[in-house]
C-alpha positions in Angstrom: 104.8 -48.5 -46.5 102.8 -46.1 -44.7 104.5 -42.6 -44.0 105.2 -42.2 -40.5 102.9 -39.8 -38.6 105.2 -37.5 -36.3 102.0 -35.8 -35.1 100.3 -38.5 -33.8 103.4 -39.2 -31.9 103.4 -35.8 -30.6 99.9 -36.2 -29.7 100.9 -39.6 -27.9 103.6 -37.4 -25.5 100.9 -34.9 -24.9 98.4 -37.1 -23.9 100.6 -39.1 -21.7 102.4 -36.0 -20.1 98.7 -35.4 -19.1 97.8 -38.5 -17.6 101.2 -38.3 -15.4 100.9 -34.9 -13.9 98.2 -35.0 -13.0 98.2 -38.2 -11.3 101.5 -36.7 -9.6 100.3 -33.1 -8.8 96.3 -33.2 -9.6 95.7 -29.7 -8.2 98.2 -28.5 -10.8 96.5 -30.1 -13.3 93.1 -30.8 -12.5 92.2 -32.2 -15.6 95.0 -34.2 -16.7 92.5 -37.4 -16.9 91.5 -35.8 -20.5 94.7 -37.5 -21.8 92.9 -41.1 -21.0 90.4 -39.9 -23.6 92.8 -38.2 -26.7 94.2 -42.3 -26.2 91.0 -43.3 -27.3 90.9 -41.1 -30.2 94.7 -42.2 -31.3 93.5 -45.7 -30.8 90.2 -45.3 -32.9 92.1 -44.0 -35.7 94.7 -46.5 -35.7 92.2 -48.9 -35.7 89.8 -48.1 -38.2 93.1 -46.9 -40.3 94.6 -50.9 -39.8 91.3 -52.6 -41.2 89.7 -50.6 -43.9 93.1 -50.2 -45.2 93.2 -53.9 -45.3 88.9 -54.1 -46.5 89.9 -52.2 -49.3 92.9 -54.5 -50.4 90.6 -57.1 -49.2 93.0 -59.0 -47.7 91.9 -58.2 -43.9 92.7 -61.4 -41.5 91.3 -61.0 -37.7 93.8 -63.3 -36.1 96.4 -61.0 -37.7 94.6 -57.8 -36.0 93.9 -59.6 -32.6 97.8 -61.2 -32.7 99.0 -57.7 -33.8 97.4 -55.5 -30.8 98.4 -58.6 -28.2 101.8 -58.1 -29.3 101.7 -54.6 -28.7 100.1 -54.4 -25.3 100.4 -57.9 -23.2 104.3 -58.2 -23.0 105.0 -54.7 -21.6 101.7 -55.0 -19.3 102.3 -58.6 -18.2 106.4 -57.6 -16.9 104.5 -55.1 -15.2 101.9 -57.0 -13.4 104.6 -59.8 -12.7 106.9 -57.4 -11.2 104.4 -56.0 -8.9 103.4 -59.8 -8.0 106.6 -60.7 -7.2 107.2 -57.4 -4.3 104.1 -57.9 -3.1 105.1 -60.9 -2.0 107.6 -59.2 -0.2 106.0 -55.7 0.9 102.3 -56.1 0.8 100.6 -57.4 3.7 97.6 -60.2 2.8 94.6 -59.0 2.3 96.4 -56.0 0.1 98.6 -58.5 -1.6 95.1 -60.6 -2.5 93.5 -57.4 -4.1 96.6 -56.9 -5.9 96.2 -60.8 -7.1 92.6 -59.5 -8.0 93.3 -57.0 -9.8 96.8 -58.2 -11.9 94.8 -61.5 -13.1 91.7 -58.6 -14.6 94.2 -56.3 -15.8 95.9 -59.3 -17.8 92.7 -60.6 -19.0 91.0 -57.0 -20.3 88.1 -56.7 -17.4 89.7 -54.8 -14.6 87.4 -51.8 -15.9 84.8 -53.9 -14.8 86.3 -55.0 -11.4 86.9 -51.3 -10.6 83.4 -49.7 -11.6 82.2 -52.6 -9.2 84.7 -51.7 -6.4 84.6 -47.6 -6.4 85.0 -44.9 -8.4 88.4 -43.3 -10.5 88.5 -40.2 -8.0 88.1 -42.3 -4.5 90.4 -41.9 -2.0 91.0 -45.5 -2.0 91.8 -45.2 -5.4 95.0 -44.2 -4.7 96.5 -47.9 -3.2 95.0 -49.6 -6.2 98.3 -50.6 -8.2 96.8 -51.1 -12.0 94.1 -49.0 -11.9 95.1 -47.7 -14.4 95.1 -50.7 -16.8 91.0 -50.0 -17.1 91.3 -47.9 -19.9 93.5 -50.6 -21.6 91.0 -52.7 -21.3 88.2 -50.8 -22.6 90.7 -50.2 -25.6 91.2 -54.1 -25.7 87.4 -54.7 -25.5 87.1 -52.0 -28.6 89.0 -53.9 -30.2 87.5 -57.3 -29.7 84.5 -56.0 -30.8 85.4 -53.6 -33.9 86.3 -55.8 -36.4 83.9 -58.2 -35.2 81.0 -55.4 -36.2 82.6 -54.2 -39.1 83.2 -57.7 -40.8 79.7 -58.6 -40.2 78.3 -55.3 -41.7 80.8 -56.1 -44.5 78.1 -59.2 -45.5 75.8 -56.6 -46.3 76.9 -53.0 -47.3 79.4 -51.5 -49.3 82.7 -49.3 -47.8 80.8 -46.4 -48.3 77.5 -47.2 -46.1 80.0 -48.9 -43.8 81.0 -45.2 -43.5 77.9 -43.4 -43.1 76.6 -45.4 -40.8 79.9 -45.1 -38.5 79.7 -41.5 -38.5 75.6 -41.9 -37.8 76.4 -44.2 -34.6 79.2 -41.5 -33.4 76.2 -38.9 -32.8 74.3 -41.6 -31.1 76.6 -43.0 -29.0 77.7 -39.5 -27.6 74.3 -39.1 -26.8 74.1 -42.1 -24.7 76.8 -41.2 -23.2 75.8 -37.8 -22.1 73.0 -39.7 -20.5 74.8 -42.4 -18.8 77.3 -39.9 -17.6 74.7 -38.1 -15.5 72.7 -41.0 -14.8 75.7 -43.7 -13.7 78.8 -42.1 -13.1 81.5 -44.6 -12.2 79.6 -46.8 -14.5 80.3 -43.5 -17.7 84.2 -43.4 -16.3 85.1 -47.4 -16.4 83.3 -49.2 -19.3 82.9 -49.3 -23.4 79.4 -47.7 -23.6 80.4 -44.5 -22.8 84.0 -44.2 -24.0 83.0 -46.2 -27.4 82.2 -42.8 -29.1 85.8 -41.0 -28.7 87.5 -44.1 -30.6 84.4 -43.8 -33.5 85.3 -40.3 -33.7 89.2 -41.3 -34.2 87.8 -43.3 -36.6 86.1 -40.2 -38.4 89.1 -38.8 -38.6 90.9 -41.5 -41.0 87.4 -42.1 -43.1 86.6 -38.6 -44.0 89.8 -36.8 -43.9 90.4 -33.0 -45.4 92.3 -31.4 -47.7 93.9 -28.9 -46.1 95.8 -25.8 -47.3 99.3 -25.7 -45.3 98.6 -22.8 -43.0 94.6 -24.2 -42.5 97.0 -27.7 -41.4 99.0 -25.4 -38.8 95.4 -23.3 -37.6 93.6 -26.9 -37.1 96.3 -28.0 -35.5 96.8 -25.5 -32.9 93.4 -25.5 -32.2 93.8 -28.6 -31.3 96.6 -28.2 -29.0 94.7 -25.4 -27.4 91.7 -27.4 -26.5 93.5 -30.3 -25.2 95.8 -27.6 -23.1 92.5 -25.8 -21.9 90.9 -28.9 -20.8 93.7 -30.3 -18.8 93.5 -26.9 -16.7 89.8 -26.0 -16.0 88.2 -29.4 -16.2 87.8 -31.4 -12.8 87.1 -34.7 -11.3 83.6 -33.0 -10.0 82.4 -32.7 -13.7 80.2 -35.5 -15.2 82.7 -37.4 -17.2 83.1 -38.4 -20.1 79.9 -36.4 -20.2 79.5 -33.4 -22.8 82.7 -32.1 -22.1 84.5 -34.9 -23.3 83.7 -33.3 -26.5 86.8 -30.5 -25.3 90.0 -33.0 -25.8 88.6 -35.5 -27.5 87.6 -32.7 -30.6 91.2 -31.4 -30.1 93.2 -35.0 -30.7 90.7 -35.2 -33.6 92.1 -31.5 -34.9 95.5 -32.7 -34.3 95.2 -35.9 -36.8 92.8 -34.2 -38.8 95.6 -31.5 -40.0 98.4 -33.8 -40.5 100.4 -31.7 -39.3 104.6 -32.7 -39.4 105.8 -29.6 -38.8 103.8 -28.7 -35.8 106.2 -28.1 -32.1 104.9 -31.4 -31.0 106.1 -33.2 -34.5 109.6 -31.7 -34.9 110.1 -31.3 -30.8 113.1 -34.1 -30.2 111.5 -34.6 -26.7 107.9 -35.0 -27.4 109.0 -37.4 -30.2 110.6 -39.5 -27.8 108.2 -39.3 -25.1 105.5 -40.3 -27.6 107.4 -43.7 -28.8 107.9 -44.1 -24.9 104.2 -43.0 -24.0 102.6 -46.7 -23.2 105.3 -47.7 -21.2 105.5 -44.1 -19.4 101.5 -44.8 -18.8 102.1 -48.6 -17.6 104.7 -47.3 -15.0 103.8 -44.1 -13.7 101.0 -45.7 -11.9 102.4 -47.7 -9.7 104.9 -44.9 -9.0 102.1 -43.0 -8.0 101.1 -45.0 -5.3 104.3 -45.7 -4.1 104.5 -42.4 -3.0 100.6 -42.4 -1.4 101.8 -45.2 0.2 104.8 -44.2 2.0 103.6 -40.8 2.2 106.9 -39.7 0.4 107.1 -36.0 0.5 107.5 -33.9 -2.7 107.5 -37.6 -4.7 107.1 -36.2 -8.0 110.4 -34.9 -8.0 111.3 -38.5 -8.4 107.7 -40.1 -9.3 107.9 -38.4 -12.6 111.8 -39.0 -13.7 111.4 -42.0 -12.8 108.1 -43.1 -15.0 110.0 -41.6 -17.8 113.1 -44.0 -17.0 111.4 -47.2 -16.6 109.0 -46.3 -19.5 112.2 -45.9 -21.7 113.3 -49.5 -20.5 110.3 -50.7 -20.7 110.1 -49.8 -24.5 114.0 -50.7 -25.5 113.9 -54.5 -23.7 110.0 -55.1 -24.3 108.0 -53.6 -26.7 110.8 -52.9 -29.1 111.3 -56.7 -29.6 109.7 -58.5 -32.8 106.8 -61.1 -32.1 105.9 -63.2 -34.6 102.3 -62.4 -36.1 100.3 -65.3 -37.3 97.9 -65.5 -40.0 96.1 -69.0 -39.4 94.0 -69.9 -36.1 95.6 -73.3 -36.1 98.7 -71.7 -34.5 96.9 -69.7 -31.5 98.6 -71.6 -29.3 102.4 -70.2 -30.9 101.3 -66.9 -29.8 103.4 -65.9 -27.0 101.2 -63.1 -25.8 98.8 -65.8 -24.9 100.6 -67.8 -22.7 101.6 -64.4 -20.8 98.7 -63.8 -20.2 97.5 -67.1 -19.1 100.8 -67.5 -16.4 100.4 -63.7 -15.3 96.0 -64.6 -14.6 97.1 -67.6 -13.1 99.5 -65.9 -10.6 97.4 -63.6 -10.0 94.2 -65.5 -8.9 96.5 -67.9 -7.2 96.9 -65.0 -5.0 93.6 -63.9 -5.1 91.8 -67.3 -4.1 94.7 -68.2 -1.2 93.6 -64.5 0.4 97.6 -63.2 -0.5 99.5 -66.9 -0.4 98.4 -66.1 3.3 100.5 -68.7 4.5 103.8 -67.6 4.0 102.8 -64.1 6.6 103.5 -64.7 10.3 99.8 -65.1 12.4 100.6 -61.6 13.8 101.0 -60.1 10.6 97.8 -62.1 9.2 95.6 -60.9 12.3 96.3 -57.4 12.0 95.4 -57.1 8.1 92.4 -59.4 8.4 90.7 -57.2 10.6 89.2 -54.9 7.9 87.0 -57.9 7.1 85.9 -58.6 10.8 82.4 -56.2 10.9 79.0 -57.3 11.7 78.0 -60.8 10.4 74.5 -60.0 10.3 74.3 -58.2 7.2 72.1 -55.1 8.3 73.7 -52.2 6.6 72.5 -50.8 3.6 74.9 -49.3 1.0 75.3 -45.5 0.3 74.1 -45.9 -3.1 71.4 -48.3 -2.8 67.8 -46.6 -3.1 65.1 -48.7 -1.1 61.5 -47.1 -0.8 61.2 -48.6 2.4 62.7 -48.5 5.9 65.8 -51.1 6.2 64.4 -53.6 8.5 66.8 -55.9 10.0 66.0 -58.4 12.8 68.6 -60.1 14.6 67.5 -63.4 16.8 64.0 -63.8 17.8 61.9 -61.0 16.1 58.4 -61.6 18.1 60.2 -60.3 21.1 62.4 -57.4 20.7 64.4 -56.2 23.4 66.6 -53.0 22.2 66.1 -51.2 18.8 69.6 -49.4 17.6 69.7 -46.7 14.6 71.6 -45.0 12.7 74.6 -44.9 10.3 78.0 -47.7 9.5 78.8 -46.5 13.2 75.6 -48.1 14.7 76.2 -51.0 12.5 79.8 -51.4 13.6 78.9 -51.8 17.3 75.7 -53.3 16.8 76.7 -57.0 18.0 78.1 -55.0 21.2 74.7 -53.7 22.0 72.9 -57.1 21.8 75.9 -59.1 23.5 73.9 -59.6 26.8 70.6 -60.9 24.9 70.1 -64.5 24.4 69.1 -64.3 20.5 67.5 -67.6 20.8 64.7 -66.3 22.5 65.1 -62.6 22.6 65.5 -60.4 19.5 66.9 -56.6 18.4 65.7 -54.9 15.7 68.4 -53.0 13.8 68.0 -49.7 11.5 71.4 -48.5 9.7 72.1 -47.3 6.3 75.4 -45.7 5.7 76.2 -41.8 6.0 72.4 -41.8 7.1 72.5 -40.5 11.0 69.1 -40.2 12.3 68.4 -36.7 12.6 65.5 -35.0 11.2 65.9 -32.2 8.2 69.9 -33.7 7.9 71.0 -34.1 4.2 74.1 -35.8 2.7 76.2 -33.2 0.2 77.6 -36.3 -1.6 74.7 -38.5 -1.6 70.7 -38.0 -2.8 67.9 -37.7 -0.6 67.5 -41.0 0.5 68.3 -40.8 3.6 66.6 -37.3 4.7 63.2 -38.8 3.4 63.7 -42.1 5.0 64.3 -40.1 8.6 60.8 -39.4 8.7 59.6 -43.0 7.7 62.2 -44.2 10.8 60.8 -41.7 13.2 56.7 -42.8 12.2 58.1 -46.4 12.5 59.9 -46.1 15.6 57.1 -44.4 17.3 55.2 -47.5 16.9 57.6 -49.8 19.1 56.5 -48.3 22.5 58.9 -49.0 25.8 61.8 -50.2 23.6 64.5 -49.1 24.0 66.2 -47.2 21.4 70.1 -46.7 21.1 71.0 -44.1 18.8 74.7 -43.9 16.9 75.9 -42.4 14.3 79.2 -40.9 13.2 78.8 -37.5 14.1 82.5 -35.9 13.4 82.6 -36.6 9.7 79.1 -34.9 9.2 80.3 -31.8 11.0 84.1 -31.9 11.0 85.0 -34.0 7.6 86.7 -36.8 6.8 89.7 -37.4 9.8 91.5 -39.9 7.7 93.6 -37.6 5.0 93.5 -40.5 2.4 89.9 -41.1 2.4 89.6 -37.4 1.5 87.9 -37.7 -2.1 88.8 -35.0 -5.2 90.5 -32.6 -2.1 87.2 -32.1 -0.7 87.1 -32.3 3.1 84.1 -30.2 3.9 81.3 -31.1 6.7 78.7 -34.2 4.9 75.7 -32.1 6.3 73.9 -29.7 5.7 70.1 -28.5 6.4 67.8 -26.9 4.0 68.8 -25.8 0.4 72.7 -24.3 1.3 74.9 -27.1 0.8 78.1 -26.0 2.6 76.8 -23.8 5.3 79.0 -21.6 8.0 80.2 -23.8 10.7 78.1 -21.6 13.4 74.9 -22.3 11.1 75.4 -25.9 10.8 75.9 -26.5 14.5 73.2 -24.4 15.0 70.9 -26.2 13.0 72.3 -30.0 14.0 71.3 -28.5 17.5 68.6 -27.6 16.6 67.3 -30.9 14.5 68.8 -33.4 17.0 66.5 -32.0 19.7 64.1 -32.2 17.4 64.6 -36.1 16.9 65.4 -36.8 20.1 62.0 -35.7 22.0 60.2 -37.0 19.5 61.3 -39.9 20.1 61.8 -40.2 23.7 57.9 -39.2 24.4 57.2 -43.0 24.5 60.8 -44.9 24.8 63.8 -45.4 26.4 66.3 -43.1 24.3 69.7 -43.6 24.7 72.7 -41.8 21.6 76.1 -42.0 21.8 78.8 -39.3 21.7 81.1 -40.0 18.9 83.4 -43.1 18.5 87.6 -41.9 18.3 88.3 -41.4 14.8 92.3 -42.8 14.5 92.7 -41.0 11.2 94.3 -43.5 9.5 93.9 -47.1 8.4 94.7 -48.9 11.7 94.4 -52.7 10.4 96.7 -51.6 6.9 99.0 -49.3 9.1 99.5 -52.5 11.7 100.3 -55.1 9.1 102.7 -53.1 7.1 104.5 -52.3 10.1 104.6 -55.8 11.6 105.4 -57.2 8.5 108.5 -55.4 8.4 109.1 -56.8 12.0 108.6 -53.4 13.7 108.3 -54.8 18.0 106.5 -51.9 19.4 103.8 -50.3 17.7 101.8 -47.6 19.2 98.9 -46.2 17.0 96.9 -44.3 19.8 95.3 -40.8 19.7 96.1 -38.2 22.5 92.9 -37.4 24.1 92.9 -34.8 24.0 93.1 -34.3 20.0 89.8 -36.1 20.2 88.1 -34.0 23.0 89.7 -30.8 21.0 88.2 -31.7 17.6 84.9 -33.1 19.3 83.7 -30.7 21.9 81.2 -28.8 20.3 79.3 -31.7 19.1 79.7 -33.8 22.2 78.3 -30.7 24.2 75.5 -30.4 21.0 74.5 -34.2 22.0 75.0 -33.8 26.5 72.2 -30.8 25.9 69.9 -32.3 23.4 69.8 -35.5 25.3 69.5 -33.2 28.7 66.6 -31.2 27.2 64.4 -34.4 25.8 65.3 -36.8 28.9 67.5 -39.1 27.0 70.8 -40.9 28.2 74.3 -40.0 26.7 76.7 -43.1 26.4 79.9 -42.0 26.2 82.7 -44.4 24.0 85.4 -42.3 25.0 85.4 -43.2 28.7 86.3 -46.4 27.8 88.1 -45.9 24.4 90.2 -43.1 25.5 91.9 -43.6 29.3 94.9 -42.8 30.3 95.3 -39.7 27.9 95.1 -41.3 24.5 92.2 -43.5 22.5 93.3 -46.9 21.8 93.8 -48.1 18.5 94.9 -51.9 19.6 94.3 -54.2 22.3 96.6 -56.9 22.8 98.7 -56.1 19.8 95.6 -56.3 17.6 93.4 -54.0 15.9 90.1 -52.5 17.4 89.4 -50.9 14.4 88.1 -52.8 10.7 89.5 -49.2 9.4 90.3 -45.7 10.8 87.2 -45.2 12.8 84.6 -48.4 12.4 85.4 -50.6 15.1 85.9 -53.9 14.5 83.9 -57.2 15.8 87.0 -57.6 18.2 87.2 -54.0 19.1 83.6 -53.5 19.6 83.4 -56.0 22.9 85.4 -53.5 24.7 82.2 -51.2 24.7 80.1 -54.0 25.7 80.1 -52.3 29.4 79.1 -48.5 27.6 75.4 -50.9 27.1 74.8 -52.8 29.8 72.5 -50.4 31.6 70.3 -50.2 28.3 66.8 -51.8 28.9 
């Protein structure tokens, strides 16, 4: 029977206590992520531990592996999932409760890494109403461990233990290579799948194949070494660093210290509470997620006063009544169908694309309630915008109706595309056409640049102004989204890694003084604008009102808890305040270079405060993009436009 390894459950309680933190209070801990990856270490050593252990007895079965690790993680993981199914019946309004459907039936079957890379990054604001986000890394683990013994039996076939080992330990150097590169290169794509994480369980592995012998007090150094570096990163590493990246190298080296010493004696060995904690720590890590958003969600003040008691509670029960209890592990592949984790999984991924595929059981949600959250998906049918990420040489064309004659050409960012069918509402598109231009967080203004984004856009602004110079006597309406590039975000949850600074910038400074950027917006908009207006019509909007906050999700939750009177609005004057210098930038560009000034707000925002509903529905598809139903109320603002 093997001796019980106090240290490695030490390591489990520091790793999780981590993870939780900082999801609770990330500018405390900025770096608490790291924990994710000292997981992957544990797991790689556990793993590589379980089968050569077995190779060398050579009695190693794979069903017995796969049955063991099921047992393990799909019970406590499928009461979660089920439990969050069955209150968002209650609490979630559809299209939230279908993304939950989404993203319980990929969590359950080991992909949800791959649903989330697809969806947005780990740091995104949106992020934050994801309810098992936090189940990609058990998938990458689960995927590891599909794939693992696979390898290793088939290398098996042809080398001895020994190569077996050498060659492990080769691949680890490679494979951090890789993922230095795909870190830089791709991101989201580093954080959410196996190719980049693969290495920190392979050095886990290291660990257990080519161990020391270790003198007591060298066991105690390596050991607090390890501690140190896994402390050190959890403070002065950030969500802005490439990650896993190099750096990875930080924790990841330290949980390998850690179970390299052996350590029983260590603080976090003979500590009562980090013993606990670590016995506790996949359930603590299940639960605390969901706590997490909770208190995003309800915008519970101080929640980690609660939030974090509370994932330590539920953890514990979650370990007592669910993973403490024995499953049977089988040994014969004729009996896969006895194995109970199975069949949890299967009723937990059918639940959970029942949900997805009937949009949230949409049925059983009043029409009100369903209008409201449907919104966000009402935007332009016509498909014109291109993504912030995408990186196409040329221009985005897009022609709407009858391209041989054009009537109106409109540029610009997700604004222009968000109003687009507003613009062209008067046009019979079986003979007439409009010629749309719109890539998101790309305003047309010459010299502009994107902090978060590549240069994309600011090369393509000169393509757009060549291009549009060739369409002479169109008109051209130009919108863009002109607060967020000079103000920031407006919406405190779509705030990214805490960083709320102006998009733009000009030149090589990337955060400039706010005199210098409006200076030079001034400046460059001018710039656009006469150029443009030599040989067209030129008409640019001031900015849409920016609700700051998700009207359609804000609406639904409220109506579905049968709140009568809902009032959303913005005082006016909390727009004009926040928009004057910019709307004043855009009356004297569009003065100086003869161009007309459309202005949303004198339709958006009468009677002292912007609308954020019309006829108990949504205008907006989010906190600022209007919507296809709230975008016909500007349908006057164009109707001078030839």
């Amino acid at each position: 029977m093997k001796k019980f390894r106090y240290d490695i459950n030490g390591l489990r309680a520091i790793a999780v206590l981590t993870v939780v933190i900082f999801h609770f209070l990330p500018t405390y801990l900025t770096g608490g992520f790291v924990g994710v990856d000292v997981f992957f270490v544990i797991s790689g050593f556990l793993m590589t531990s379980i089968i050569f252990t077995d190779f060398q007895k050579n009695n190693f079965n794979l069903l017995k592996f796969y049955v063991s690790r099921a047992n393990r993680i799909i019970p406590a993981l499928g009461i979660l999932c089920l439990t969050l199914l069955i209150l968002g019946w209650f609490f979630l309004p559809p299209v939230e409760y279908k993304s939950l459907g989404k993203h319980a039936a990929g969590s359950i079957s080991f992909i949800s890494n791959i649903l989330y890379w697809k969806e947005s990054g780990y740091f995104d604001a949106s992020s934050h109403e994801k309810w098992l986000l936090h189940t990609w890394s058990l998938s990458v683990e689960w995927q590891f461990y599909i794939v693992y013994p696979l390898l290793l039996l088939f290398l098996k076939k042809f080398l001895n233990i020994n190569k077996i080992k050498f060659l492990l330990l080769s691949s680890l150097f490679i494979l951090f290579l890789i993922n230095i590169y795909i870190s830089i290169k791709y991101p989201t794509l580093s954080y959410f799948l196996l190719p980049s994480r693969i290495w920190e369980m392979l050095l886990g592995g290291i660990a257990f194949l080519y161990p020391f012998n270790l003198k007591k007090s060298q066991s105690k150094i390596l050991s607090f070494i390890g501690i140190f570096l896994i402390l050190v990163s959890s403070l002065f590493i950030t969500s802005d660093n490439f990650w896993p990246g190099y750096l990875a190298l930080l924790p990841t080296l330290g949980a390998y210290f850690i179970i390299l010493s052996n350590n029983n004696e260590s603080f976090i060995s003979v500590n009562p509470f980090f013993q606990k904690i670590g016995l506790w720590s996949y359930s603590i890590y299940l639960w605390h997620w969901p706590l997490v958003v909770i208190g995003y969600y309800y915008n519970i003040e101080n929640w980690f006063l609660y939030g974090i008691p509370l994932s330590i509670l539920l953890g514990f029960l979650s370990y007592k009544f669910i993973e403490s209890n024995s499953y049977k592990v089988f040994y014969n592949w004729k009996d896969i169908f006895k194995i109970k984790p199975i069949w949890i999984s299967i009723c937990i991924f059918t639940i959970g694309f029942s949900v997805f595929m009937t949009r949230g059981f949409e049925n059983h949600y009043s029409e009100q309630v369903k209008l409201s959250s449907f919104e966000v998906f009402n935007k332009n049918p016509h498909n014109c915008l291109i993504g912030e990420q995408e990186k196409i040489p040329n221009i985005p064309y897009c022609f709407i109706g009858n391209k041989n004659n054009l009537k109106v050409i409109i540029v610009g960012d997700s604004h222009a595309d968000a109003v687009a069918t507003a613009v062209i509402s008067k046009y019979n598109l079986k003979n007439e056409g409009a010629l749309v231009i719109t890539r998101a967080s790309c305003p047309l203004v010459i010299n502009a640049k994107n902090n978060k984004l590549d240069n994309t856009c600011y090369e393509e602004n000169f393509k757009k102004i060549d291009a549009l110079k060739k369409y002479k006597d169109l008109p051209i309406v130009i919108i863009g989204r002109w607060s967020v590039y000079i103000n920031g975000q407006s919406d405190p949850k779509r705030v990214a890694n805490n960083d709320n600074r102006p998009l733009m910038y000009f030149g090589d400074e990337k955060y400039m003084t706010r005199s210098n950027l409006l200076n030079s917006f001034s400046k460059n908009l001018k710039t656009t604008l006469c150029e443009l207006s030599e040989n067209n019509r030129v008409y640019i909007t001031q900015p849409i009102p920016e609700m700051g906050r998700d009207i359609p999700k804000i609406m639904s939750r409220l109506q579905l808890h049968n709140q009568k009177y809902i009032d959303l609005s913005l005082p006016a004057k909390n727009y004009y305040n926040n928009n004057n210098e910019i709307r004043n930038i855009i009356t004297d560009s569009a003065k100086q270079c003869k161009v007309t000034v459309l202005d949303p707000a004198e339709i958006l925002c009468k009677n002292s405060s912007c609308i954020s509903q019309y006829n108990n529905r949504p205008i907006y598809q989010d906190g600022d993009h209007l919507s296809e139903y709230g975008n016909k109320l500007l349908i006057p603002l164009f109707k001078n436009v030839v």
